[in-house]
Every structure is written in C-alpha cells, then in structure tokens.
C-alpha positions as CSV (number, residue, x, y, z in Angstrom):
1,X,95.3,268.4,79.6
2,X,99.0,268.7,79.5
3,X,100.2,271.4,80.8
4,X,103.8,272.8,79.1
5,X,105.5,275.3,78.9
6,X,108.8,275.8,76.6
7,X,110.6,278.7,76.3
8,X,113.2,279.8,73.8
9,X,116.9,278.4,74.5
10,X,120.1,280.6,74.8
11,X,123.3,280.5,73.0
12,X,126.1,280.4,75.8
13,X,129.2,282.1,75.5
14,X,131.0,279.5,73.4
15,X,128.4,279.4,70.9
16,X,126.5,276.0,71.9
17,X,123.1,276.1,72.3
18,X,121.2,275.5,75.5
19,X,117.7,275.1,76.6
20,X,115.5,273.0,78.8
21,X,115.3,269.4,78.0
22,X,111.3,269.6,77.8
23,X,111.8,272.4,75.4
24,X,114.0,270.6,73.2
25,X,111.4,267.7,73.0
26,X,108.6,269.7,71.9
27,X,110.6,270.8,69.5
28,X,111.0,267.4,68.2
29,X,109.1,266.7,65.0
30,X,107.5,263.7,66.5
31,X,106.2,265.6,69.2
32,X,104.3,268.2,66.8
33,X,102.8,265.4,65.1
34,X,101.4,263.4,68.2
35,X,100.4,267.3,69.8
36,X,96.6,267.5,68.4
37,X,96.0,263.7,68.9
38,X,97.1,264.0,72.3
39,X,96.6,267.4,74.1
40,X,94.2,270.2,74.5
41,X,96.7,273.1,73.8
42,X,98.3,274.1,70.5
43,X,102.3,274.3,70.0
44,X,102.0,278.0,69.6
45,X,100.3,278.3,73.0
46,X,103.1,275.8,74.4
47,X,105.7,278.1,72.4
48,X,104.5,281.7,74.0
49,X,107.0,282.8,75.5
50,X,105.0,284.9,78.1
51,X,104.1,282.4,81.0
52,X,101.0,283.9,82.0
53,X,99.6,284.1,78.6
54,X,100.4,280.5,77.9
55,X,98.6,279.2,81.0
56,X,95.9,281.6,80.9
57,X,95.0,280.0,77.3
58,X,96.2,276.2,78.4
59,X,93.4,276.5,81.1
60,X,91.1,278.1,78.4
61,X,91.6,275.7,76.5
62,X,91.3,272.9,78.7
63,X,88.0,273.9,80.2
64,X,86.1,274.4,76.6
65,X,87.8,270.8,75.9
66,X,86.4,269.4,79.6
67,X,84.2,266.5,78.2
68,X,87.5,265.5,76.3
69,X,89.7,266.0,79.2
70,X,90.8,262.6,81.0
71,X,94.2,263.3,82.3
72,X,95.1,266.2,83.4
73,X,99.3,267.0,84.2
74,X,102.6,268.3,84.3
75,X,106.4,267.2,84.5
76,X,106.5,268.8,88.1
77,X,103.4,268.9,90.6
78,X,104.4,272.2,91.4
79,X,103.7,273.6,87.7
80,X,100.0,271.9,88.4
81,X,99.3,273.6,92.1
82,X,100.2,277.2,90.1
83,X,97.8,276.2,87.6
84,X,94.7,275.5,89.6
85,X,95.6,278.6,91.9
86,X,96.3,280.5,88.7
87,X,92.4,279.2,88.2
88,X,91.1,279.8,91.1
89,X,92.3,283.4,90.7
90,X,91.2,284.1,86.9
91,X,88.3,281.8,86.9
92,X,85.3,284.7,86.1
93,X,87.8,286.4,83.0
94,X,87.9,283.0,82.2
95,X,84.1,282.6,81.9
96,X,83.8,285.8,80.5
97,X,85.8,284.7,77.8
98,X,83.8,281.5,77.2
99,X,80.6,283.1,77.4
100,X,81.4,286.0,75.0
101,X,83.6,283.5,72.4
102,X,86.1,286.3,72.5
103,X,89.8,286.4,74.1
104,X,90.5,288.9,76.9
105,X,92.5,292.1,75.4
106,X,95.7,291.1,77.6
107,X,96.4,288.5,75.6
108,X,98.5,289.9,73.2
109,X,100.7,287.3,72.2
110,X,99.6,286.5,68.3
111,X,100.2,283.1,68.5
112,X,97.8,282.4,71.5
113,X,95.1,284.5,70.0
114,X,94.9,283.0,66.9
115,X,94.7,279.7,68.3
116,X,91.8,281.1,70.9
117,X,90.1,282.1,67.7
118,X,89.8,278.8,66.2
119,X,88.5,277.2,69.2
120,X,86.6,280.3,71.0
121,X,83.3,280.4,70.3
122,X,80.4,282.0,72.6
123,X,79.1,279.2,75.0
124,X,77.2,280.5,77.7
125,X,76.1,276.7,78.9
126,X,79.3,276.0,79.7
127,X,80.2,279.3,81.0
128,X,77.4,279.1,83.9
129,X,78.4,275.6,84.5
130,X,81.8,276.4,85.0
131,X,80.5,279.4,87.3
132,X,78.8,277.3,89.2
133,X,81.6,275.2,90.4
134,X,84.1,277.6,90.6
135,X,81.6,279.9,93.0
136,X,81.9,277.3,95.3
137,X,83.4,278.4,99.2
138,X,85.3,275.4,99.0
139,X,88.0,273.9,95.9
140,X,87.9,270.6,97.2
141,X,88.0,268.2,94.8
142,X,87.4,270.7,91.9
143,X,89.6,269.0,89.6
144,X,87.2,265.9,89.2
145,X,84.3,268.4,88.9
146,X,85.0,270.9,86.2
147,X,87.0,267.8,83.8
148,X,84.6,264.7,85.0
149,X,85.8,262.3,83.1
150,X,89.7,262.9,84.2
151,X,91.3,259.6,85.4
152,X,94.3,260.7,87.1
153,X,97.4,263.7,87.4
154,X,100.1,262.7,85.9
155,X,103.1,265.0,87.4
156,X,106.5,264.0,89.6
157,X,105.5,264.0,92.8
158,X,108.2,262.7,95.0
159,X,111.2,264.1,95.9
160,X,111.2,267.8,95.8
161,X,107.7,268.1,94.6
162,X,106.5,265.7,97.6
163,X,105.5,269.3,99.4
164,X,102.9,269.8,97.0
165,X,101.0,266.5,97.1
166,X,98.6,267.4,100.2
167,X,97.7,270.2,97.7
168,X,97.3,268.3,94.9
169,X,95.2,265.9,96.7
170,X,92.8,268.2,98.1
171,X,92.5,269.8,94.3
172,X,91.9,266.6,92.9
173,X,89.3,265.2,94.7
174,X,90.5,261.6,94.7
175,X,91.9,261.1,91.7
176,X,94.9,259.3,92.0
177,X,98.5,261.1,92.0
178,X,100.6,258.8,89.0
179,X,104.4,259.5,89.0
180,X,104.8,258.7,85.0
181,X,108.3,259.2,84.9
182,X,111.6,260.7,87.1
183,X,112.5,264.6,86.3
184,X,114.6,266.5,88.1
185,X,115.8,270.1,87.4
C-alpha cells in the first residue's frame, strides 16, 4: 500500500509547465501500466485532486486489500504518520463504509467514487475485525495488525523526516523502517 498523492501542475508565467516530480512520474505511461500489478489504489484516486478524499479512499482501499497488503509506504515518512493519524481519526466511517459496501456521501470526487464502487462491496467480517483492533486504548504496533502480512515501510526517513521515525516505529510495531531511495523537497 503506496500511498501518493499527485496533484495537477501549473503553468508559470513564462508558459513552462511545472509540477511535482512524483506527479510527473505517475503520469508516466509506464507507471499506469505497472499501477494495478503493484498498488492498492487506482490512478484516479492518486489523481483526486482533494487530499482528504484521496487518502480517505487510499486507506479504504488498503484495508479491504489487507491480506494483499505487504508493504506499506510513502516518498516522505511524514505523508505516512498523517495517514495512520488520519486512520486513527476516521477509522469507524471507515468501517461503516466496509460494512455497508457503500462510500460515505463526502466523497464527492467522481473519480474516487467510482473506483470505491468497483471494489466496495458489504463485508461486515472484515468490518468487526477491523473494529476490533482499531478500538484498541493503545495504536502500538497497529500497522503489523490490521495488514499482517506487511514486511516493511518503505518512506525517507532520514534527514528532515528523521523526527517522525519514533512515530513511525511505535505505529509499526516492529516492522523495519527501509529508506528505498533519497527525496528531498
């Protein structure tokens, strides 16, 4: 479970194009083609460009795909300490959602909701089992117990993002913290 977020570029005043470098690779063709192999999110979830919405249905997404789930990441560790918090704050609309097999109304953005309604279906086994961990007092180590069979985070975790490892670690529950590649924004 990757966890991206690309928003639209801007035209500067000279008429060149600018946009994030992670935006401009999902753009890529090669990326779209390697997106359903690899991740549990669909470009037009990746492509929303309301933040909220986008994670809310990444983190949908990712916790009906749990079983298939074995890394879970980011390009910065920061982006993955908002998404667990982002969790840890939405976690019963979320199982709502799941147990119902239908999209909360706030989700507006076409894209995401069609994509929720190719995947969404009612699942109330998985909804009580996700309410059962997430009821816990304490989000220690939750990482390793709603997506079991995740190996490692993948996210840049040095340099800037070094202030959110102690976070990461207690989310994570042992897991170990890979540094894939160097980013910098």
């Amino acid at each position: 479970m990757e966890l991206m977020f690309a928003k639209p570029g801007i035209e500067t005043p000279s008429g060149l194009k600018a946009s994030a470098v992670s935006t401009r690779a999902f753009k890529g063709s090669s990326f779209k083609a390697i997106l359903p192999k690899l991740y549990t999110s669909p470009f037009e979830i990746i492509f929303c460009p309301d933040t909220k919405q986008s994670m809310y249905c990444q983190i949908l997404f990712g916790l009906i795909q749990r079983d298939e789930v074995v890394m879970i990441g980011s390009i910065f560790a920061s982006t993955v300490v908002r998404s667990i918090k982002f969790l840890e704050n939405n976690w019963k609309e979320l199982c709502s959602n799941i147990k119902t097999g239908q999209i909360s109304e706030w989700i507006t953005d076409s894209g995401c909701r069609n994509a929720a309604s190719l995947i969404l279906k009612p699942n109330l086994e998985l909804a009580d089992l996700i309410e059962d961990v997430c009821s816990c007092k304490s989000w220690e180590g939750i990482i390793r117990k709603l997506w079991p069979k995740t190996k490692y985070i993948s996210t840049v975790c040095t340099g800037a993002m070094l202030q959110y490892t102690a976070e990461l670690e207690f989310y994570c529950g042992g897991l170990p913290l890979v540094s894939g590649f160097y980013a910098c924004s």
